[in-house]
C-alpha positions in Angstrom: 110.2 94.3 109.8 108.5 94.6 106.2 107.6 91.3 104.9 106.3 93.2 101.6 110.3 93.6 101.5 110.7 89.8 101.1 108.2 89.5 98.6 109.4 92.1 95.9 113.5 91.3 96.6 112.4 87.4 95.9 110.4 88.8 92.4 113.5 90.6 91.6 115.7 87.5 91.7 113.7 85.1 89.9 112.9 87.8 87.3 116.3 88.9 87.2 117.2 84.7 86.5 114.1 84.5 84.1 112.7 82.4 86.8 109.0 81.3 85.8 108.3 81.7 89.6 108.8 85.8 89.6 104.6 85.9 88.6 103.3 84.0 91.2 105.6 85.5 94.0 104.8 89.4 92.7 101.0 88.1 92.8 101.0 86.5 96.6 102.7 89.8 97.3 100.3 92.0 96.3 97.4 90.0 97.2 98.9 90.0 100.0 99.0 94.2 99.9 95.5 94.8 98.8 94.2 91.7 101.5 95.8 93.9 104.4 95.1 97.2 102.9 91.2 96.3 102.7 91.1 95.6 106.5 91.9 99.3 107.1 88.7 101.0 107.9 89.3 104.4 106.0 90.2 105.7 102.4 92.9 108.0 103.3 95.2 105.3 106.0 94.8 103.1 102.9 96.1 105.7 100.8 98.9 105.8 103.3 99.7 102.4 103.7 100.0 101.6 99.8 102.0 104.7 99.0 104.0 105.9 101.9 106.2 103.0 102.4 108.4 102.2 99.6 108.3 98.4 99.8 104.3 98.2 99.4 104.3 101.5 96.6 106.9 99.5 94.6 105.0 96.0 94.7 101.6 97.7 93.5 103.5 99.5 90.8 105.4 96.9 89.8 102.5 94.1 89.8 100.9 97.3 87.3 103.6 97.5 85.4 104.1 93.1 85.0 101.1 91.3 85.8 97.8 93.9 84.7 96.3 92.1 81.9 97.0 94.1 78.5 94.9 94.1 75.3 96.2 91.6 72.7 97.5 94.0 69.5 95.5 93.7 66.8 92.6 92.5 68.5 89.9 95.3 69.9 88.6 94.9 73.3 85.0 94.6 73.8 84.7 98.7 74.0 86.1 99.0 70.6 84.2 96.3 69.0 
């Protein structure tokens, strides 16, 4: 059983729906992902447990791809300025 599973299929519905509630269940799921992956006591079983099962690779890249905070265009971020 893969609850990370339940998680990314239910952000895929209400996404799919334009469902205002696809954010905040993609963000419990990988809060959810990075709260468990932070109990694991070394670098490389972390490595393993975000990339080597489907469900939790997916959710991290997904939450990267949807929720990261971007730069607003036309406006520099604090680097550039």
């Amino acid at each position: 059983d893969d609850a990370f599973w339940l998680y990314l299929i239910c952000y895929r519905v209400f996404s799919a729906r334009q469902d205002e509630r696809a954010a905040a269940v993609l963000s419990a799921g990988y809060e959810q992902l990075t709260r468990s992956a932070a109990r694991i006591p070394t670098e490389a079983e972390r490595e393993i447990f975000l990339n080597n099962f489907l469900s939790h690779r997916e959710i991290g890249q997904t939450w990267s791809e949807q929720m990261r905070p971007r730069k607003s265009p036309g406006r520099p971020s604090v680097s550039e300025a």
